[in-house]
Each structure stands twice: as structure tokens, then as C-alpha cells.
C-alpha positions as a printed NumPy array, in Angstrom:
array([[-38.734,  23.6  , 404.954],
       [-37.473,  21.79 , 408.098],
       [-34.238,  20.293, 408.479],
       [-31.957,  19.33 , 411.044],
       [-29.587,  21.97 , 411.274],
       [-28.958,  25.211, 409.467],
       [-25.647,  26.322, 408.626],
       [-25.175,  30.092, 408.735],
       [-21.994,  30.701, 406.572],
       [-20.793,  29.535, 403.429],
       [-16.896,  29.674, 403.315],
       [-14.666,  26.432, 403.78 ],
       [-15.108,  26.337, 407.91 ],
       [-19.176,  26.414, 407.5  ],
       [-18.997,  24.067, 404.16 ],
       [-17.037,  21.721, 405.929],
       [-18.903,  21.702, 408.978],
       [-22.552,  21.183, 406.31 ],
       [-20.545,  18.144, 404.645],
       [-19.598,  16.37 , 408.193],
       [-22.878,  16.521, 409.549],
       [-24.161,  15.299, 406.389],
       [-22.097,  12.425, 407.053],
       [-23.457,  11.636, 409.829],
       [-27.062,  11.614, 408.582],
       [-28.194,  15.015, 409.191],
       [-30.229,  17.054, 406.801],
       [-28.492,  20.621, 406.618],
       [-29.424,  23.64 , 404.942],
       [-26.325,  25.707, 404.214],
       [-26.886,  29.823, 404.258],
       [-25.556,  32.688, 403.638],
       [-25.902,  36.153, 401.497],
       [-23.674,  35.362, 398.536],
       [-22.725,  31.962, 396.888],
       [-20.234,  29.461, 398.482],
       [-16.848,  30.745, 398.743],
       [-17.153,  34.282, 397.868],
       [-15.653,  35.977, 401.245],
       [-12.681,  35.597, 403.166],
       [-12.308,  32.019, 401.845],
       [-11.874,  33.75 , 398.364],
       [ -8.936,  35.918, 399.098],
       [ -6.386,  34.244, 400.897],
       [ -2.969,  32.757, 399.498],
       [ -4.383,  29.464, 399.107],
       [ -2.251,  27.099, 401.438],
       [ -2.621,  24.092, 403.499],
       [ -0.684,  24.544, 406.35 ],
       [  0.066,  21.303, 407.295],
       [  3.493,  22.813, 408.587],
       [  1.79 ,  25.616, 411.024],
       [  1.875,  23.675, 414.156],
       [  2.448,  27.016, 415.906],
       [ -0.128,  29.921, 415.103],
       [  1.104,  33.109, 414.502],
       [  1.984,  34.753, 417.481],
       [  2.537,  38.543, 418.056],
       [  6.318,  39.069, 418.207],
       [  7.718,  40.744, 421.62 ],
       [ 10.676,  42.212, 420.721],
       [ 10.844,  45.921, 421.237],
       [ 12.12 ,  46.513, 417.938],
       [  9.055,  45.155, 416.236],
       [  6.809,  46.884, 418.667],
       [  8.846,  50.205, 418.279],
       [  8.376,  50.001, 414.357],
       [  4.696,  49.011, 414.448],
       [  3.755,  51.979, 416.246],
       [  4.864,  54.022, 413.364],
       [  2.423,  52.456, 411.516],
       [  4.57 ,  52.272, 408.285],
       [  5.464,  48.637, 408.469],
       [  4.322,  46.329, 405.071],
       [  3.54 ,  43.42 , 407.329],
       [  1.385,  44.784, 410.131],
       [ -0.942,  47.998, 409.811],
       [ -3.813,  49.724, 411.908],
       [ -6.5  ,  52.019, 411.542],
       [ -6.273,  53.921, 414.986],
       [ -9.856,  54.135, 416.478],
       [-10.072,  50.453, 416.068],
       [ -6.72 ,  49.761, 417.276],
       [ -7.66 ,  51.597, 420.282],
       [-10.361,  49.664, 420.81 ],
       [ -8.84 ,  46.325, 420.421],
       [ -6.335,  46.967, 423.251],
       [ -8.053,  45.071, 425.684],
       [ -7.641,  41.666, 423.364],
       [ -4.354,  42.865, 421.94 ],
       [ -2.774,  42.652, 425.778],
       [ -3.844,  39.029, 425.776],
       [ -2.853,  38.722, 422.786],
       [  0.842,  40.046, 423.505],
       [  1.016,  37.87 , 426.721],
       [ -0.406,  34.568, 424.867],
       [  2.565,  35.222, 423.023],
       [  5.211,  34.706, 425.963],
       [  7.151,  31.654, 425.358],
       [  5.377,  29.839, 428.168],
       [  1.937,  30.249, 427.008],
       [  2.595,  29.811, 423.582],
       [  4.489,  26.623, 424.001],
       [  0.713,  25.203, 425.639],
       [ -1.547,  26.732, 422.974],
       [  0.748,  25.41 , 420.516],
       [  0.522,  21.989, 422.09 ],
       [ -3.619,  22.489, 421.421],
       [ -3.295,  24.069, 418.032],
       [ -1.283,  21.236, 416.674],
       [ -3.753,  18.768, 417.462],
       [ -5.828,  20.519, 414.766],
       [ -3.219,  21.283, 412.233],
       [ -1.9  ,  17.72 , 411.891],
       [ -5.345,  16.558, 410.817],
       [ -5.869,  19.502, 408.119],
       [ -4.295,  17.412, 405.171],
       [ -5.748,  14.514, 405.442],
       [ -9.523,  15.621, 406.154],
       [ -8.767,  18.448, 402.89 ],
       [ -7.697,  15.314, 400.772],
       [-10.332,  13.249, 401.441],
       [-12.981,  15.987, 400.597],
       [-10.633,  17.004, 397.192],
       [-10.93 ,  13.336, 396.095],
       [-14.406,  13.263, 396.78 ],
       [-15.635,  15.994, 394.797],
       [-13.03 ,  15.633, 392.075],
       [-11.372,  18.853, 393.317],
       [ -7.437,  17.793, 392.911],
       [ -6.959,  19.634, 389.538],
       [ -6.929,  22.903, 391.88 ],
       [ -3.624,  21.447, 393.587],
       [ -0.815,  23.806, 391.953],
       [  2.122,  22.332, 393.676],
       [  3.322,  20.349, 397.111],
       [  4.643,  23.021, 399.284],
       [  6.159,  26.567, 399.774],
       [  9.275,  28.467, 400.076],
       [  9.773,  31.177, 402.926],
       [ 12.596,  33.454, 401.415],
       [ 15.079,  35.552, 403.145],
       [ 17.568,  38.333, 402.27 ],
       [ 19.933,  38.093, 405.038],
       [ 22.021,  35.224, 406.907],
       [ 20.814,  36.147, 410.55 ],
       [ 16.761,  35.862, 409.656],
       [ 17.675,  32.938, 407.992],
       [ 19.865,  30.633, 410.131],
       [ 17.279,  31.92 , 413.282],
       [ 14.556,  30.553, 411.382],
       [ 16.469,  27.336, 410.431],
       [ 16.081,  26.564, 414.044],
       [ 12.357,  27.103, 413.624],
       [ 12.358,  24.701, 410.974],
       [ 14.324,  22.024, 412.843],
       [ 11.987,  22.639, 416.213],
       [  9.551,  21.611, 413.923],
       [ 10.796,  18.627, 412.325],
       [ 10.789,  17.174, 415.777],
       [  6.708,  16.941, 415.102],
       [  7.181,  15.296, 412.036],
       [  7.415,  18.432, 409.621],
       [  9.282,  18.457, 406.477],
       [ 11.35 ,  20.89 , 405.387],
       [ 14.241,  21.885, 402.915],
       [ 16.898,  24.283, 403.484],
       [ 18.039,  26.487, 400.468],
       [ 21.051,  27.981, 399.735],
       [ 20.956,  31.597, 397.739],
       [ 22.325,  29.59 , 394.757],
       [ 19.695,  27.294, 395.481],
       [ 16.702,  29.812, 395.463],
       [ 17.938,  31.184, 392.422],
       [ 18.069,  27.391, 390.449],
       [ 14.546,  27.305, 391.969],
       [ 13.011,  30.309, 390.891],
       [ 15.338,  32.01 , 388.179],
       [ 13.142,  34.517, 387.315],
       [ 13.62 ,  36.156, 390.805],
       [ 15.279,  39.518, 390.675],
       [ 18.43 ,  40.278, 393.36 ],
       [ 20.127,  37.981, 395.795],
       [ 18.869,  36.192, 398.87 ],
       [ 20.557,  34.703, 401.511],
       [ 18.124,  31.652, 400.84 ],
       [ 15.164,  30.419, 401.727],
       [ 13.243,  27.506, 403.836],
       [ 10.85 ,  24.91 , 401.635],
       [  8.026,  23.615, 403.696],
       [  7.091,  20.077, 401.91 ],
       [  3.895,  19.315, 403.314],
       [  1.799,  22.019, 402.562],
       [ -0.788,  21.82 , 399.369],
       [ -1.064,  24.905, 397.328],
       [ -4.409,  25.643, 395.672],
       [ -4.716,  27.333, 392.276],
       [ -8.06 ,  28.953, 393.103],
       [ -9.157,  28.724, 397.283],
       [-12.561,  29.982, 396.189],
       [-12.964,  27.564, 393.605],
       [-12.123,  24.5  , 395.998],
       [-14.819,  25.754, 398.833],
       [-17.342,  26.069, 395.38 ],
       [-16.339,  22.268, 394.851],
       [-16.863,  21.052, 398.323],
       [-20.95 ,  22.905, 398.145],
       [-21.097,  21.676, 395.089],
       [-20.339,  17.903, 396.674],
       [-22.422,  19.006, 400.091],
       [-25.609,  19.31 , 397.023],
       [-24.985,  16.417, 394.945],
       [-25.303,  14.005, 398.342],
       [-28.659,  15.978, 398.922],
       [-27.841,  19.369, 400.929],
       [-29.137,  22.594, 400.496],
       [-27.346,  25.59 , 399.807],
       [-29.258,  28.985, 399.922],
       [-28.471,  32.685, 399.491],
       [-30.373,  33.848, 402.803],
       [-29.81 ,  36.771, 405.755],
       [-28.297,  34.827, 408.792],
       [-29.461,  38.191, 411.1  ],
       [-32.911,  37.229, 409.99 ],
       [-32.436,  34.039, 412.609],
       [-35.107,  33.733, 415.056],
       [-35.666,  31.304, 417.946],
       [-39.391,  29.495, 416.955],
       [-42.332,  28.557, 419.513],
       [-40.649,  25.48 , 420.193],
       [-37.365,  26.147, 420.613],
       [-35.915,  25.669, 417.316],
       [-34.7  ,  28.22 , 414.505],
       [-35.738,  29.865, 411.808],
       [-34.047,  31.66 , 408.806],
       [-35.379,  33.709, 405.744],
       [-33.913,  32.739, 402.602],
       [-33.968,  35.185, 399.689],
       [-36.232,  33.541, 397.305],
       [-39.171,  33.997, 400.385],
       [-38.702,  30.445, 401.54 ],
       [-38.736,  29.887, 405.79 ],
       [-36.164,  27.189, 406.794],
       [-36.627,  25.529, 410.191],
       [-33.747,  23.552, 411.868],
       [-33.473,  21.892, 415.997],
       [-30.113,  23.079, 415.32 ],
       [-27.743,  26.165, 413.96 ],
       [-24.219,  26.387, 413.365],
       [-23.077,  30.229, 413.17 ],
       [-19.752,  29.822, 410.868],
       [-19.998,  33.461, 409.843],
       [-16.209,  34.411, 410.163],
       [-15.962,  38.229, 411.38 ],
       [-19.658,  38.499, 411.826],
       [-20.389,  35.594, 413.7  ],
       [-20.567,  37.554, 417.251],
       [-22.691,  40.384, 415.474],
       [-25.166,  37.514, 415.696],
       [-24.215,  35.343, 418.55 ],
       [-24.298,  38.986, 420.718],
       [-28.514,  38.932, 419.974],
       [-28.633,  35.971, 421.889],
       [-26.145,  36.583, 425.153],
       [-22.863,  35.345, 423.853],
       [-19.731,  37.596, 422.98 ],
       [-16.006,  37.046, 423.145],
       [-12.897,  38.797, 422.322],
       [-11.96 ,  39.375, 418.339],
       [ -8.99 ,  40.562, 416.766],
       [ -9.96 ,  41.295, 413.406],
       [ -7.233,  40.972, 410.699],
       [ -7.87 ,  42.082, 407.898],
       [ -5.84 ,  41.225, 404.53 ],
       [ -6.157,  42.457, 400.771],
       [ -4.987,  41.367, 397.437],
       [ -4.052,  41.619, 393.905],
       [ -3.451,  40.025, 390.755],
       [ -0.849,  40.802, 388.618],
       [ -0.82 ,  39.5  , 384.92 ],
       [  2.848,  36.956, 384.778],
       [  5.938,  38.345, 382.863],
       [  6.119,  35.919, 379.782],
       [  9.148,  33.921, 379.983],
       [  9.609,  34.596, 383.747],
       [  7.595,  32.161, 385.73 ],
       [  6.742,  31.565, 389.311],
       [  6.981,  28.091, 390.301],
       [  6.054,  28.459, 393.901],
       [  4.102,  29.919, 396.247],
       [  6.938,  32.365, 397.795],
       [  6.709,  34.297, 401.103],
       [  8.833,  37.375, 401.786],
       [  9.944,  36.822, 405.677],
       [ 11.226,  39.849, 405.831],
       [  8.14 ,  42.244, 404.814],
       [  5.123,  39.435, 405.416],
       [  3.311,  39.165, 401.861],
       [  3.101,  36.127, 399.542],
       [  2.994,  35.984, 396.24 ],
       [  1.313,  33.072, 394.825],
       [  0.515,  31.684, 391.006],
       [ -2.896,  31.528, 390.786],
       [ -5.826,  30.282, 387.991],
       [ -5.719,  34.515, 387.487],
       [ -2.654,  34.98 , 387.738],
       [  0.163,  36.295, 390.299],
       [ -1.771,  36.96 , 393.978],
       [ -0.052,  39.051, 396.259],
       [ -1.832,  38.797, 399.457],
       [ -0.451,  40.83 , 402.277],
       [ -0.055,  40.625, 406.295],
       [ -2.599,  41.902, 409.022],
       [ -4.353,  45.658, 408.728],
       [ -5.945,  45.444, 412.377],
       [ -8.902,  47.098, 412.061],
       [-13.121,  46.797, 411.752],
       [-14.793,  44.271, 409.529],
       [-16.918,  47.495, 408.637],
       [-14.163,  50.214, 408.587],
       [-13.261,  51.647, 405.342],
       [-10.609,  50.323, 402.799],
       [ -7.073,  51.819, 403.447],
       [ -4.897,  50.314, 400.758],
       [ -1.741,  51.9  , 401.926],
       [ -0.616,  48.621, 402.672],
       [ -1.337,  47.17 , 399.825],
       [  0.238,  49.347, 397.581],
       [  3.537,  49.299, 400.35 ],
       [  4.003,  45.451, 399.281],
       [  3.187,  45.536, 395.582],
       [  6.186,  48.883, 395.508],
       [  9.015,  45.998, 397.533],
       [  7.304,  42.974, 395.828],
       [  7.788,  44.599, 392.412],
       [ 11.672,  44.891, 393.578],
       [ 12.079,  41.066, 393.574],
       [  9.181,  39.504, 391.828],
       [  7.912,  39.179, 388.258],
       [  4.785,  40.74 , 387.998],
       [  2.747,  42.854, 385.349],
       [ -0.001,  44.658, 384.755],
       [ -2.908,  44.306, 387.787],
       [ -5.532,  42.315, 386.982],
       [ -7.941,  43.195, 389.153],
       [-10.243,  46.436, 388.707],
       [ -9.042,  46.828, 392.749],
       [ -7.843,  45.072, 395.599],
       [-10.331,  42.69 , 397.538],
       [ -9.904,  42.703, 400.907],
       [-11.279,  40.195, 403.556],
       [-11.397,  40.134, 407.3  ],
       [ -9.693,  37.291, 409.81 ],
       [-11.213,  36.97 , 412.827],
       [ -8.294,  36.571, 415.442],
       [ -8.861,  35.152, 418.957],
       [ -6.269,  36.602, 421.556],
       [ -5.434,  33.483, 422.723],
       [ -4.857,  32.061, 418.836],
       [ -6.762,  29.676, 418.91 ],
       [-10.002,  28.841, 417.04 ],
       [-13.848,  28.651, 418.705],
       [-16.174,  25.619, 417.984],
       [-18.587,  24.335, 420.17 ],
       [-22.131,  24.853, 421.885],
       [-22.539,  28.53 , 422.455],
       [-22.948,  28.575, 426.226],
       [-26.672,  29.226, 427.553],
       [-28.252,  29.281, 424.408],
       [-29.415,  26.365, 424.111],
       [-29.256,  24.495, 420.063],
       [-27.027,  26.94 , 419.121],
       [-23.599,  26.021, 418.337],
       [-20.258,  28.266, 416.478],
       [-17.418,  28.006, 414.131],
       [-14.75 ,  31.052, 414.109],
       [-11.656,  32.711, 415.267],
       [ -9.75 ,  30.466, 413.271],
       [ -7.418,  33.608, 412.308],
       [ -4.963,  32.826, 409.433],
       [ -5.762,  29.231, 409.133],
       [ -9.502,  28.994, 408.039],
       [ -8.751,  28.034, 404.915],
       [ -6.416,  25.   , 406.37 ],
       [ -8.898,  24.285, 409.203],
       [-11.89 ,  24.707, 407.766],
       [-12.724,  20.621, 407.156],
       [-11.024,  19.056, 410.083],
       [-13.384,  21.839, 412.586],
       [-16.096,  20.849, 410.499],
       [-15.252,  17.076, 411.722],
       [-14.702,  17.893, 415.142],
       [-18.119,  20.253, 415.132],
       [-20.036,  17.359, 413.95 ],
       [-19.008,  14.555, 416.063],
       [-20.093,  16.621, 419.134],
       [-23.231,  17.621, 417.577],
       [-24.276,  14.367, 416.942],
       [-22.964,  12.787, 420.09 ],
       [-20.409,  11.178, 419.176],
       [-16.273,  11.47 , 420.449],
       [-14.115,  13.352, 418.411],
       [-10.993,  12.236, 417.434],
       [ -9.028,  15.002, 419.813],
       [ -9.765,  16.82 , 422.905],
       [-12.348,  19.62 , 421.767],
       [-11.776,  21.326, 425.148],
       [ -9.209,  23.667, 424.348],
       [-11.569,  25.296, 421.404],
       [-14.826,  25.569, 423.276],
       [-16.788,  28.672, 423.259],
       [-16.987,  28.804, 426.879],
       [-13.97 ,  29.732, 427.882],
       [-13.96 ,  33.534, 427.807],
       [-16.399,  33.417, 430.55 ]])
């Protein structure tokens, strides 16, 4: 079956890059190996992040460095071998993070960010999706009066932009969310954000809307892709079927440059990865926010199955093998201040972020290969950037001007 372009990846950055060149009158056949939604889109604490005008940048104090190397730390982790081969992008990465740089990527990154609510709600209201919506916003919580009044000037920096916040008081937090056990110092309530009962479920909605307007989705091998004769592509879709497309757009998160690489084009990754858990609530003793702990880097979030704790970065292979040492580090503190039961899960998914050093996400034409265009990197902020890239993606595909200067994102410039 021929179509215009094939979309190799199924999780909200490839659905929402299917659904904007749909838009625009393309016919697009949307691919991957398991149903919509089912990877790292799944697993991850299901926020907007309207307020994350800054990406997440890889602290410099020695301290932090000091206590990373032990490798005991809930918030950061690392499988060795990997580690050791990441150093190369993990110096970038470190001197991205200088105040200088960081201040200029930021600059870039927020031109994406600010658009992530409105392109999420116009999707949600299209495919009837706002009964995921579990609440406006989040709290960041803190146990002591230093982390917190240094990140109340993070907070105010970014009101500047135009992002809300609330500061909370440690009688506050606890008129918020009683059924917190011990005392906190307080906590900071970012407004904007949307938090979704069920992130899978709301990239399932958005196929399902990508079908009903006319799009295919297919359970298919993206490594089958093949260049054709006359300089299109080709994919092999489980059921047998051949798809043909001018076009492809490789949105495969972590294992987008295991296929990219076949034809000439690499960059570097960090991959983050991240597990989770869900814990059965504590009757009587409800969560009524999404709640991260600043101080140790998980969230716990009320979800359709209950509690999810989702924790920081493990930096290590999308293919190495599970270590749930972290895991099991930020269930023992989160147990000390949260109310959750019994685990729900049989075990702990885990999913893989890929990280760019310079923080910022890839989209574009893959250089020298010539139809071929990507979608990745987007590191913690897939899940809040998946539409707007999608919008952005299009626009050039078909061209047209996007709405902000693409430049900063294009594939091209770890040449």
C-alpha cells in the first residue's frame, strides 16, 4: 500500500507528528512493533510541562558530582560500562550546563515548551480525551528552608516568562495533602501544568483520532525499512502487508539512531532510563496531587491504577539489563512520607529517555539521506513535546513555515 509518508514509532512524539501531517493532507501510515502508546510514552509521570522552560540540566556543584560517583544516590544512577561509554556526551553535557550556555539553550527550549499546552489541548478536545485530565498542576515539595527559598527564586525567574506558580508554607502542604506523613519546610505549586490520569491511554486516544480521520496504524518492524528502486521507502508490516511512502519519519525514541546509523546518520545520546510502580492507595488517605520529592528526584502521582512512583535517571543502555536498585531506593524514602500500599504491578516497567547533550530535542531532515526525516532526543519532555514537534515536523515537511525557528532542533548540527 502506498502512502505519503510512513511513520516509524508509535508513542506521543511519532502520533503527533502522524496527526499533523494528516492535517495537512498527507496520507500516513503509522508503525511500530507494539500498539500505540505502549513504550516510554506509557511509563512516565504523566505531566504537561508547560512550566519547564528550562530543561533539566546536569548540576555542577561538586557536592552533587562527589555523591553521584558513589553511585548510591535515589535520583541519579549508572550502570558502569555504559557510563564509561557515555563520557564523551556526558562532558558536553556538563558544559551545556554552565550558566552561559544554558541561559541560550533555554532561550531555544522555551520556544517549544510554551506551545506544549495549547497544541495537547487542542488534540484532547478533539478526540474526546479530557476525562484523562486528573488535576491543573503540581507541587514540588521540600524538607528544608535552604532548598526551598533557593528554589523560590527559580520559581520567580520563571514567572518573568509568564509561569504560574504558588508558594506553600509547611502548614500549607499539610492543609493540601493531609495524608502526608512528617513535616516539610513547604513546597512550590506549578499552576500550568496538566496532569494525566493514564499517559498511555491519552497517546491510545490521539491513534485512535489519527484512524478515525483515515490513518493507518500498523504493528510492523521499523529495521525492516528499505530504500525502493525509486528512491522511496518501504516497510514490512506484521500481517505480510508492504507499505510504500516518498517519505519516513523515524520517531523511534532510544532506537531511532539504531536505524538512522544504516543509512549514514548518528549523533550523540544520553540514554536515561526511568522505572516505575504502582502502589494500591491507603483508604482514607488520599493523594490529591501529583507530588515531586526535590530532595531525592521521584514523583509520585495518582493514577487510573493507582499511586505511580516514577523515579530519576539510571544512565545506562536501552538494551542493558534491569537494575532496580533504584527503584526499590525511592519506594524505601517514598514509603517514609507517602501513602502507599501494596504494589500493584507484577514488577517495575522501565523505559528509556533519549537525552541529547546539548538538551535539546532533534527534528528535522536527516542530513544526506535524502526523504528521510527524525523525531527524538526530546529527554524528559516527550510526553509534553510530543504534539507541538509533531507541528513543527509537519510544517517543514510539507513546505510550509513553522510557527518558531526550527533551527536550533535540526539534525544537522552534530556535524
Amino acid at each position: 500500500m502506498t502512502h505519503d509518508t510512513i511513520v516509524l514509532g508509535a508513542g506521543m512524539v511519532g502520533v503527533g507528528c502522524a496527526l499533523h501531517l494528516q492535517a495537512r493532507g498527507q496520507a500516513v501510515a503509522l508503525v511500530d512493533r507494539r500498539a500505540p502508546g505502549l513504550e516510554t510514552s506509557y511509563g512516565n509521570a504523566g505531566i504537561i510541562q508547560r512550566e519547564a522552560i528550562e530543561p533539566y540540566a546536569l548540576p555542577r556543584s561538586l557536592g552533587f558530582l562527589l555523591s553521584g560517583a558513589t553511585n548510591r544516590r535515589v535520583d541519579v544512577r549508572y550502570q558502569a560500562a555504559d557510563a564509561v561509554r557515555m563520557l564523551g556526551p556526558l562532558w558536553s553535557y556538563y558544559r551545556n550546563s554552565a550558566p552561559g550556555p544554558l541561559q541560550k539553550i533555554s532561550r531555544e527550549y522555551e520556544t517549544l515548551i510554551a506551545l506544549s499546552l495549547e497544541t495537547h489541548q487542542q488534540l484532547m478536545n478533539d478526540a474526546g480525551a479530557n476525562d484523562l485530565i486528573g488535576g491543573m498542576g503540581y507541587v514540588m515539595l521540600f524538607r528544608t528552608e535552604r532548598e526551598l527559598h533557593a528554589f523560590h527564586q527559580v520559581a520567580d525567574a520563571r514567572a518573568q516568562h509568564g509561569v504560574q506558580h504558588i508558594k506553600l508554607s509547611g502548614a500549607d502542604v499539610v492543609r493540601e495533602e493531609p495524608s502526608l506523613i512528617g513535616s516539610f519546610a513547604g513546597a512550590v505549586r506549578w499552576t500550568d501544568p496538566v496532569a494525566i490520569r493514564s499517559p498511555g491511554d491519552l497517546v491510545q486516544r490521539y491513534a485512535q483520532l489519527f484512524e478515525e480521520r483515515g490513518g493507518a496504524v500498523k504493528l510492523g518492524d521499523a529495521m525492516s525499512l528499505r530504500r525502493t528502486d525509486a528512491g522511496g521507502w518501504q516497510v514490512d508490516t506484521a500481517s505480510g502487508e508492504t507499505l510504500t511512502a516518498r517519505q519516513v519519519v523515524v520517531a523511534l525514541g532510544p532506537w531511532t539512531l539504531q536505524l538512522t546509523s544504516r543509512f549514514g546518520y548518528t549523533a550523540p545520546v544520553i540514554p536515561k532510563r526511568g522505572y516505575h510502580m504502582h502502589y494500591a492507595s491507603v483508604p482514607g488517605q488520599p493523594l490529591n496531587s501529583t507530588v515531586i520529592d526535590a530532595e531525592y528526584g521521584y514523583v509520585i502521582a495518582p493514577m487510573q491504577k493507582g499511586l505511580r512512583l516514577t523515579t530519576g535517571a539510571e544512565l545506562a543502555h536501552v538494551d542493558a539489563p534491569r537494575n532496580l536498585a533504584q527503584i526499590e531506593a525511592a519506594e524505601h524514602i517514598a514509603r517514609q512520607s507517602f501513602p502507599l500500599g501494596e504494589r500493584v504491578d507484577p514488577e517495575p516497567w522501565m523505559g528509556t529517555r533519549p537525552c541529547m547533550p546539548d538538551m535539546k530535542p532533534v527534528f528535522g531532515a536527516v542530513p544526506s539521506v535524502a526523504g528521510m526525516w527524525c523525531a527524538f532526543g526530546h529527554g524528559h519532555q516527550g510526553f509534553t513535546l510530543g504534539p507541538v514537534t509533531g507541528e513543527l515536523l509537519a510544517a517543514m515537511m510539507t513546505g510550509n513555515a513553522p510557527r518558531v525557528d526550527v533551527r536550533p532542533f535540526s539534525p544537522g548540527r552534530f556535524g
